[in-house]
C-alpha positions in Angstrom: -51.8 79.4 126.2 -50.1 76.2 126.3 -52.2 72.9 126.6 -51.2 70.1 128.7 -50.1 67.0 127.3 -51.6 63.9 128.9 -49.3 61.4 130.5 -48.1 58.4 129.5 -50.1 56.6 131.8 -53.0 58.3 130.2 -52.1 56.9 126.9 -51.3 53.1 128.0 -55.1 53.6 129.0 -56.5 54.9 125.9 -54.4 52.6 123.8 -55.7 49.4 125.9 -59.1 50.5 125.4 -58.9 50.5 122.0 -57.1 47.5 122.2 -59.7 45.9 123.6 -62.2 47.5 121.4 -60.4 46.4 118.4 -60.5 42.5 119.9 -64.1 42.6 120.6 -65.1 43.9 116.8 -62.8 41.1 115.5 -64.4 38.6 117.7 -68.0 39.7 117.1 -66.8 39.6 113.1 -65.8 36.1 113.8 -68.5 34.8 115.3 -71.1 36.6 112.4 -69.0 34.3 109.8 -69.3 31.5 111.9 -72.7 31.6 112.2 -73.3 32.6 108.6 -71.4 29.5 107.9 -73.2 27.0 110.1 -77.0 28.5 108.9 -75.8 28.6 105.8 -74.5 24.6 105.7 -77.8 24.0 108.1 -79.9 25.2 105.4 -78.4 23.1 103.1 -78.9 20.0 104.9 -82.7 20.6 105.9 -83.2 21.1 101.6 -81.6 18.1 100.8 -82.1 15.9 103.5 -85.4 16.9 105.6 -88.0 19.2 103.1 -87.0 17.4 100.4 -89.8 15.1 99.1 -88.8 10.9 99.3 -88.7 10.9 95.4 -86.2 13.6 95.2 -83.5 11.3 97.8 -80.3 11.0 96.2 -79.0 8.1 97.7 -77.5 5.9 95.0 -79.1 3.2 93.1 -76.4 0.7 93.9 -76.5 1.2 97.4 -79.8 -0.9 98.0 -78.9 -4.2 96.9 -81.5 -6.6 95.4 -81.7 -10.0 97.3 -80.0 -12.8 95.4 -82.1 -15.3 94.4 -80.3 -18.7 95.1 -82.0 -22.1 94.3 -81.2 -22.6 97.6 -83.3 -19.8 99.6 -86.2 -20.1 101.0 -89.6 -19.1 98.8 -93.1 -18.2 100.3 -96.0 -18.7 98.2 -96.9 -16.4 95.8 -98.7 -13.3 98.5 -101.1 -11.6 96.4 -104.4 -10.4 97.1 -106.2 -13.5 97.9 -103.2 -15.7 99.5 -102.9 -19.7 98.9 -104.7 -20.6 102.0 -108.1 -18.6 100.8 -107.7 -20.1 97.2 -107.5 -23.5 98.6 -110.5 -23.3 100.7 -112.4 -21.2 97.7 -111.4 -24.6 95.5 -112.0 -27.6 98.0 -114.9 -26.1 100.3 -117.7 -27.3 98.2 -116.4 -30.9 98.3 -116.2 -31.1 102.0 -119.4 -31.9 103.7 -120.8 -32.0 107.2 -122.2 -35.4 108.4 -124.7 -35.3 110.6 -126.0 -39.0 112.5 -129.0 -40.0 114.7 -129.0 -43.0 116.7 -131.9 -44.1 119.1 -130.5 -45.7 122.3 -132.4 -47.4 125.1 -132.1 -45.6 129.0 -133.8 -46.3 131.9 -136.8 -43.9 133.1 -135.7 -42.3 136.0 -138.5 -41.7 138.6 -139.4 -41.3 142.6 -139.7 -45.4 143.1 -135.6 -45.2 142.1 -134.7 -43.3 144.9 -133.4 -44.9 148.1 -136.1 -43.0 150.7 -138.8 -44.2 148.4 -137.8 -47.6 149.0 -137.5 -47.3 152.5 -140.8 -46.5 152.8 -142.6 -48.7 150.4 -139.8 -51.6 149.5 -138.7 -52.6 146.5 -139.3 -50.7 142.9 -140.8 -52.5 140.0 -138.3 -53.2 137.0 -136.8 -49.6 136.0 -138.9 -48.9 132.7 -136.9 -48.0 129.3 -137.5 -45.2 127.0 -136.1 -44.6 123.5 -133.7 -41.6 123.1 -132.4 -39.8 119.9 -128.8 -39.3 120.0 -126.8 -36.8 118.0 -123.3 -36.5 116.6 -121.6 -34.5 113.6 -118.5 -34.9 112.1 -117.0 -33.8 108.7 -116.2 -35.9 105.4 -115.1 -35.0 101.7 -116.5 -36.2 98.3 -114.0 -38.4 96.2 -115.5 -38.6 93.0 -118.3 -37.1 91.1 -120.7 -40.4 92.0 -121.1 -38.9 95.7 -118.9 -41.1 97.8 -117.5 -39.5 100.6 -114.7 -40.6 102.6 -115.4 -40.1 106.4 -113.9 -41.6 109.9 -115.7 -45.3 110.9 -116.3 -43.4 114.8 -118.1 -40.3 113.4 -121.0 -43.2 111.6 -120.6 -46.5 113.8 -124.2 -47.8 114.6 -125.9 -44.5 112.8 -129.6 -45.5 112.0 -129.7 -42.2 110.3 -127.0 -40.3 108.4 -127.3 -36.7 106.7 -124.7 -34.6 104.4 -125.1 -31.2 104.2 -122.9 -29.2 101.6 -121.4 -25.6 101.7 -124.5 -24.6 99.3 -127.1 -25.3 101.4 -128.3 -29.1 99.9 -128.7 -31.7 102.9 -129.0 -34.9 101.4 -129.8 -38.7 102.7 -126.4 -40.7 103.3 -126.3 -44.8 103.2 -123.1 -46.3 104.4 -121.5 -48.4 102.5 -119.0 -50.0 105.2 -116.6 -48.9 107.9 -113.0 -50.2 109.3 -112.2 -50.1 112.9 -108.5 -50.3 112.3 -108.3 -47.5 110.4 -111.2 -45.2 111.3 -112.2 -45.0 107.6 -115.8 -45.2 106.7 -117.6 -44.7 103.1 -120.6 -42.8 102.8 -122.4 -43.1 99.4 -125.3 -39.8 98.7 -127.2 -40.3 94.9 -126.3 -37.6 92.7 -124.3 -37.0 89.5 -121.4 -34.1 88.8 -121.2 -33.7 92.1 -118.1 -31.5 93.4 -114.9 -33.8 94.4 -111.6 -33.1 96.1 -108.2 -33.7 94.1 -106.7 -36.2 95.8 -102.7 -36.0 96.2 -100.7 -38.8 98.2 -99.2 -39.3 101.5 -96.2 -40.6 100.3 -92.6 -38.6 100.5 -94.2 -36.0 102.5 -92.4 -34.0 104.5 -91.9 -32.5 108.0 -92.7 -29.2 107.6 -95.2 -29.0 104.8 -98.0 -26.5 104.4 -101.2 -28.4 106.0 -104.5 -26.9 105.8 -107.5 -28.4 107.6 -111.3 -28.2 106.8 -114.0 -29.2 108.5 -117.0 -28.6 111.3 -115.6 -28.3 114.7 -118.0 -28.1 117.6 -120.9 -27.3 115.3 -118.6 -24.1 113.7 -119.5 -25.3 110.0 -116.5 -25.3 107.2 -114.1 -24.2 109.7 -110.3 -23.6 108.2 -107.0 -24.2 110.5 -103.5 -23.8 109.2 -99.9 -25.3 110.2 -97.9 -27.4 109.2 -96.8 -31.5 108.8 -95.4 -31.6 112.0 -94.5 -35.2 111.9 -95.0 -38.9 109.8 -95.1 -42.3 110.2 -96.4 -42.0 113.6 -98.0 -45.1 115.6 -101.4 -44.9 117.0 -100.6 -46.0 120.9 -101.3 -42.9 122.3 -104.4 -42.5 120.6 -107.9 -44.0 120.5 -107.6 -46.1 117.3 -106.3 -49.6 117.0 -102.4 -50.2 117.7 -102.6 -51.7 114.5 -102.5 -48.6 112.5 -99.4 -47.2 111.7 -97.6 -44.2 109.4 -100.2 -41.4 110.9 -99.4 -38.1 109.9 -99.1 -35.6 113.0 -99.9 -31.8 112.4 -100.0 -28.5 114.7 -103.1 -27.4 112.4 -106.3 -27.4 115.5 -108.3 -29.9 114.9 -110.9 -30.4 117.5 -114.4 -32.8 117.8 -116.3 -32.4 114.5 -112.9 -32.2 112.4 -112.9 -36.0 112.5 -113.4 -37.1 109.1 -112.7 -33.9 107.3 -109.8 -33.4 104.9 -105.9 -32.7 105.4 -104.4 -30.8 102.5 -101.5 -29.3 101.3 -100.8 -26.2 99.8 -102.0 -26.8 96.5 -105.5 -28.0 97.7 -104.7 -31.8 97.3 -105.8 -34.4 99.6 -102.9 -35.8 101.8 -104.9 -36.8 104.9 -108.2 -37.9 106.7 -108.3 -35.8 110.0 -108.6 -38.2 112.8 -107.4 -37.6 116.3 -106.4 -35.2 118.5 -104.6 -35.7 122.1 -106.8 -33.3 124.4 -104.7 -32.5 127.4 -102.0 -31.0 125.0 -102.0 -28.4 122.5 -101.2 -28.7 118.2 -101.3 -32.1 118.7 -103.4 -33.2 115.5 -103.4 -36.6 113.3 -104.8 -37.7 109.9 -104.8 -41.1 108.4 -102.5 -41.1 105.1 -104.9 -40.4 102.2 -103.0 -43.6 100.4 -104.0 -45.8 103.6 -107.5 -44.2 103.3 -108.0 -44.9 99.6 -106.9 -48.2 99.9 -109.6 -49.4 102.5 -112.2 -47.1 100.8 -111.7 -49.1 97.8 -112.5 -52.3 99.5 -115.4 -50.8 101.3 -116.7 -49.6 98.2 -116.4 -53.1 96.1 -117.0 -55.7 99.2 -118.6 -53.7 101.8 -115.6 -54.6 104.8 -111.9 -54.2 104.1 -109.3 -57.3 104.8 -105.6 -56.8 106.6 -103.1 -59.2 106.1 -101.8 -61.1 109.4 -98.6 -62.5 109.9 -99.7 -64.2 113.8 -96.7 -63.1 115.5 -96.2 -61.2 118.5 -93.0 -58.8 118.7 -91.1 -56.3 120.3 -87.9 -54.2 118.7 -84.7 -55.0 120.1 -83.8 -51.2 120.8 -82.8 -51.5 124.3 -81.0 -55.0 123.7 -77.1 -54.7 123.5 -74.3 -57.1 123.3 -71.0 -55.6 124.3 -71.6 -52.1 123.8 -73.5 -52.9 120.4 -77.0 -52.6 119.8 -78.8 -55.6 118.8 -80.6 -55.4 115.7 -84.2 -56.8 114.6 -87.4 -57.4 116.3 -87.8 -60.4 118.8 -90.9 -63.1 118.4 -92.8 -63.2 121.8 -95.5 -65.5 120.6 -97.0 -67.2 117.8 -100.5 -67.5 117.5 -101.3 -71.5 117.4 -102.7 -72.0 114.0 -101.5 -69.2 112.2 -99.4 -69.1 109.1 -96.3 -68.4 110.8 -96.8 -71.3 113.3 -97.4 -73.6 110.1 -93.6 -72.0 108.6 -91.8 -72.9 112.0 -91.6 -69.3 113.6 -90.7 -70.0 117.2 -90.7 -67.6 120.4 -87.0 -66.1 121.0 -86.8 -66.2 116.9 -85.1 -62.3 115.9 -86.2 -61.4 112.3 -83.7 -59.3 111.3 -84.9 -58.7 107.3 -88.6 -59.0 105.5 -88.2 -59.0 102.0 -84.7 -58.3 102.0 -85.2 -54.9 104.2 -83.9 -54.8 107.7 -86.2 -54.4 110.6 -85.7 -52.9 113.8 -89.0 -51.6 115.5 -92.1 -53.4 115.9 -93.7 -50.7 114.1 -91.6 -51.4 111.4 -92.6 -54.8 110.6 -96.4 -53.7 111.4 -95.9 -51.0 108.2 -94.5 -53.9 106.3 -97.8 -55.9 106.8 -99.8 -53.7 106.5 -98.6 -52.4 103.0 -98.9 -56.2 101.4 -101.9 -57.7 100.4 -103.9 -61.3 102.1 -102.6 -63.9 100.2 -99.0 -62.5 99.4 -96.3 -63.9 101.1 -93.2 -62.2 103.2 -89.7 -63.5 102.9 -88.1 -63.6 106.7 -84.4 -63.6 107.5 -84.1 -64.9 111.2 -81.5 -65.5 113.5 -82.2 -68.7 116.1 -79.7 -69.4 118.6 -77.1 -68.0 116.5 -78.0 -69.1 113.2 -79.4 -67.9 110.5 -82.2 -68.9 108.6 -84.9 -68.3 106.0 -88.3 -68.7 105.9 -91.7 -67.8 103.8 -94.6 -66.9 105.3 -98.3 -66.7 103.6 -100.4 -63.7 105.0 -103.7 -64.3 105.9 -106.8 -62.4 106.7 -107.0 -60.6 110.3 -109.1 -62.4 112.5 -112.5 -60.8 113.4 -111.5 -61.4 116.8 -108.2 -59.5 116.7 -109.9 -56.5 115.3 
């Protein structure tokens, strides 16, 4: 019996199915190495890179650099558990004291015969009676030395019948003071005791903007409160605040210092004394000021030894020559508006319209300028004066006396 052979379309069929069948095993083949190869590299990476612990990371040593230390960078303080700011308060706090003061003032007795309708009706009231009223007012201060006097601002104690220190351990003790200084808002308060605890005491000269500044003291009734910033500016004049004009060379700082700082210490980041916290301008914000510590030692001495403190007076009147300019060139010195009749300049031939160019050989352009140079000489000592009058120059030596009560 003969079988039939199949056709050759028959076999082009068979032979593309197996074709196909063929591709599909090699592609499915494919795609299982593929696969094997990306898990494989996949499981790689997670050991190495994900479920690896931190301490196993192979990332090379040298591929984290170290910073350089160059004399030139910038260095914080040394941040360790208990930073610079909390051991500076830990070493000056016990010397800095509240100050508490009592004053009885006279006021009239208000009552019904005061009021309009009552007289109206009846006529005139009898003389207003007076009655005696305790007023209150606290401000901070600092012990200088291990006597117990205390340094302190003339406004925080002017016309105190009463005066109290309390410390930081608990001790409130009678205060007597010794004298006061309007011009510089520095007052001396003396308390008897012996190995008392004392600030260190830096100085206010050379510092800079941008120094640490630490502030301690009572603020609104929050005792041995403790603001930070910085020196935010020097040599400042007092015109926009209420001191004397006379006082010149106030430090300004952004560190808060608000009623009840008055009096309290400024320091730097070593805990020294740089300041006497003064002022503050209200409507504006980090807007601080402290009276030189040098200034403030200086009048304490005197208030110490004599009770008042003396500033040298030239008797001039001047204004700086900033705006002034003579052919595209700005005039420099300070120009004499008056002369006070009497005075020692007077006496030396100063006249009105006089430019001082120089005072002991250094040149002078702002009013506040020669104000500094007064006020760092002594009553008694002269001042050399360069002038120019009507376009000649001349020299002249002028004696310093003693600032009239008056002018104070």
């Amino acid at each position: 019996m003969n079988r039939k052979k199949p056709s050759n379309s028959q076999n082009s069929t068979v032979a593309i199915k197996d074709t196909n069948l063929i591709s599909m095993v090699s592609l499915l083949a494919c795609a299982s190495m593929v696969s094997a190869v990306f898990f494989s590299s996949y499981a790689r990476y997670l050991t190495r890179n994900v479920l690896s612990p931190a301490t196993t990371s192979t990332i090379p040593a040298k591929a984290i650099q170290e910073p350089v230390n160059k004399s030139n960078s910038f260095v914080l303080p040394n941040f360790d558990s208990k930073n610079f700011v909390a051991k500076v308060v830990e070493q000056v706090q016990p010397a800095v004291v509240e100050i508490n003061v009592t004053k009885t003032v006279q006021t009239q007795a208000l009552n019904a015969s005061d009021l309009p309708i009552y007289q109206w009706f009846f006529g005139e009231n009898p003389a207003p009676k007076s009655q005696e009223k305790v007023a209150r007012r606290s401000g901070s201060g600092f012990v200088i030395n291990p006597d117990g006097h205390i340094i302190t601002n003339a406004h925080v104690v002017n016309n105190a019948d009463r005066v109290t220190v309390s410390f930081v351990d608990g001790r409130t003790l009678e205060g007597k003071v010794l004298g006061l200084d309007s011009i510089t808002d520095i007052a001396v308060v003396k308390i008897q005791g012996t190995n008392l605890p004392s600030v260190k005491l830096g100085s206010s000269d050379g510092i800079q903007i941008g120094e640490w500044a630490i502030a301690i003291g009572n603020p609104l009734g929050f005792q041995r409160t403790v603001s930070v910033g910085i020196v935010s500016g020097v040599n400042r004049s007092a015109k926009h605040l209420n001191i004397s004009e006379r006082h010149v060379g106030i430090i300004q700082t952004d560190a808060a210092i608000n009623p009840g700082n008055s009096g309290g210490p400024l320091l730097d980041a070593k805990g020294r004394v740089i300041g006497v916290n003064t002022a503050f301008i209200p409507d504006a914000q980090n807007l601080g000021f402290a009276i030189p510590i040098n200034t403030a030692l200086k009048i304490a001495r005197e208030l110490i030894s004599k009770g008042k403190a003396e500033h040298p007076y030239l008797g001039i009147e001047v204004k700086s020559n900033n705006n002034r300019n003579i052919f595209g060139i700005r005039e420099q010195g300070v120009t004499i508006l008056h002369v006070v009749p009497g005075s020692s300049s007077q006496k030396a031939g100063l006249q009105v319209k006089d430019i001082i160019k120089k005072i002991n050989n250094q040149p002078v352009n702002t009013a506040d300028e020669v104000l500094r140079l007064i006020e760092s000489s002594n009553v008694g000592s002269s001042l050399h004066l360069q002038l120019q009058r009507k376009g000649r120059t001349l020299q002249s030596t002028v004696k310093l006396d003693s600032l009239p009560t008056s002018s104070q």
